[in-house]
NULUM-459653 format. One record per residue: x, y, z of N, C-alpha, C in turn; residue in one letter. Coordinates in steps of 0.001 Angstrom, whole numbers, padded with zeros to 6 digits, always signed. Example, Ala and Ser with C-alpha at 12.3 -4.5 7.8 and 13.67 -1.06 7.14 Angstrom:
2
+013190-005690+007800+012300-004500+007800+013200-003300+007800A
+012850-002250+007080+013670-001060+007140+012900+000030+007870S
***
This chain:
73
+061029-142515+070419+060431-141542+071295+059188-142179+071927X
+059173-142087+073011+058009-142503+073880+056654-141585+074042X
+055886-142413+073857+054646-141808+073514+053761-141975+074753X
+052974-140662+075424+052301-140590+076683+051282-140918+076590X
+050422-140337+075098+049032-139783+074955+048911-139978+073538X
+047665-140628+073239+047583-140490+071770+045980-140775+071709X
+045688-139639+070660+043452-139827+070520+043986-139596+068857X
+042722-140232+068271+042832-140676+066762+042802-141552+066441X
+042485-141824+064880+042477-142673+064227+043402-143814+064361X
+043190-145141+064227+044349-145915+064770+043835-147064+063445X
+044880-147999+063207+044655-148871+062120+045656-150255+062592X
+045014-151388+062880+045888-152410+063384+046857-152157+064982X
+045786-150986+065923+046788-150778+066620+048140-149809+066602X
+047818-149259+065451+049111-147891+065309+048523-146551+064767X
+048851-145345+064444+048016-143771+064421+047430-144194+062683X
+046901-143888+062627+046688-144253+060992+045484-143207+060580X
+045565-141961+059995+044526-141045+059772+044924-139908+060943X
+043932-138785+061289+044371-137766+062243+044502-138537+063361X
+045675-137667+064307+045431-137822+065451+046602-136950+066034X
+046146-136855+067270+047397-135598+068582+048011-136969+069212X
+049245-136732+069171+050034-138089+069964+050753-136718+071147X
+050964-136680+072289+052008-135944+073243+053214-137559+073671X
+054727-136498+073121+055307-137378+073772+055960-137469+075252X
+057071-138198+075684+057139-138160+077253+058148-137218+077304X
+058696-136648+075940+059766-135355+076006+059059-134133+076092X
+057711-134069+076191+056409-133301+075946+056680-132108+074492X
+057176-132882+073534+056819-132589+072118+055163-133017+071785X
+054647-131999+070853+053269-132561+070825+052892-132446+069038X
+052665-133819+068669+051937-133672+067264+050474-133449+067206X
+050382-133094+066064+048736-132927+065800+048737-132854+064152X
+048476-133972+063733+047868-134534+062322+048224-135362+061781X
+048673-135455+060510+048174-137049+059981+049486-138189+060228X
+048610-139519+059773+049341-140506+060454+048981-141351+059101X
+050010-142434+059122+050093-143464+057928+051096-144426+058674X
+049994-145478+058846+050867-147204+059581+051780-146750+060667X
+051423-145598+061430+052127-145548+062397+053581-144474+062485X
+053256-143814+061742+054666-142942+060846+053613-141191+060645X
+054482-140606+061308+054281-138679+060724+054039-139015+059636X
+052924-138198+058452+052828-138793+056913+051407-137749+056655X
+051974-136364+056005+051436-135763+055517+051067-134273+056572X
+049936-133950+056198+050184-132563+056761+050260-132511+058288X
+051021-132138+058987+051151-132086+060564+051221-130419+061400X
+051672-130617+062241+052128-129675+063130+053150-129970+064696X
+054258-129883+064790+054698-130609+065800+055159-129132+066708X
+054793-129389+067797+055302-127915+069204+056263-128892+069885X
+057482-128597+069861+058955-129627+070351+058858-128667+071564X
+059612-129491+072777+059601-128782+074069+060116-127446+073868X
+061256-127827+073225+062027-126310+073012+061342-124864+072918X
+060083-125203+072534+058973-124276+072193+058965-123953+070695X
+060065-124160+070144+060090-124233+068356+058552-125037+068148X
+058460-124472+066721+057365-125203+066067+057602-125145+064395X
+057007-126947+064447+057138-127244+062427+055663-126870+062125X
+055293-126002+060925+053890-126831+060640+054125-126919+059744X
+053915-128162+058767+054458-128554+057650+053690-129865+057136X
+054135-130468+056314+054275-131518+055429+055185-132699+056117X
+054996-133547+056273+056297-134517+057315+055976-135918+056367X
+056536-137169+056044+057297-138162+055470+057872-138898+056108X
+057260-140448+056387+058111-141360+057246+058661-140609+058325X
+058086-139981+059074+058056-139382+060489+059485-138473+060615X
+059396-137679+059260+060310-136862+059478+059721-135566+058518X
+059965-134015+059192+059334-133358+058338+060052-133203+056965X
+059495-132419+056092+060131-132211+054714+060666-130827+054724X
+062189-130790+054365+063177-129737+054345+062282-128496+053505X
+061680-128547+052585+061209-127785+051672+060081-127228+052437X
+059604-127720+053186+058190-126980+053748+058535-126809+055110X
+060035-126395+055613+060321-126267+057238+059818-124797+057228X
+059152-124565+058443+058748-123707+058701+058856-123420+060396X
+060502-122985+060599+060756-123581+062302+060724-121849+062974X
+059869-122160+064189+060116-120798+064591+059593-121562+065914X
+060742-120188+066529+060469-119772+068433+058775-119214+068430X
+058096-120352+069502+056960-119603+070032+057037-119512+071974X
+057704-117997+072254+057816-117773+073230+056359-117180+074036X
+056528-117220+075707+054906-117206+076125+055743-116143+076986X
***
């Protein structure tokens, strides 16, 4: 996934600690980062308008803490 925008913590050049990355699918994260990988508590708003806020692992969230819902405007 291609990445537009990213403010935060960075380590060697990759997200490492907080940070909001927007991607070019305009999914938008906001929180933690480890070597460049989703990794620990997050929040992701996917275009779809669904939203995780959760717990995420090697840049994938964790089944046990999905928490997916429609946020319609």
């Amino acid at each position: 996934m291609a990445v537009v925008d990213l403010a935060g913590q960075c380590k060697e050049g990759r997200p490492h600690g907080y940070g909001v990355c927007k991607f070019a699918n305009t999914d938008v994260y906001t929180g933690m980062w480890e070597d460049g990988l989703r990794s620990g508590r997050g929040v992701c708003i996917y275009a779809s308008g669904e939203k995780f806020d959760g717990l995420w692992s090697c840049n994938q969230p964790l089944e046990n803490d999905y928490m997916l819902q429609a946020t319609y405007n």
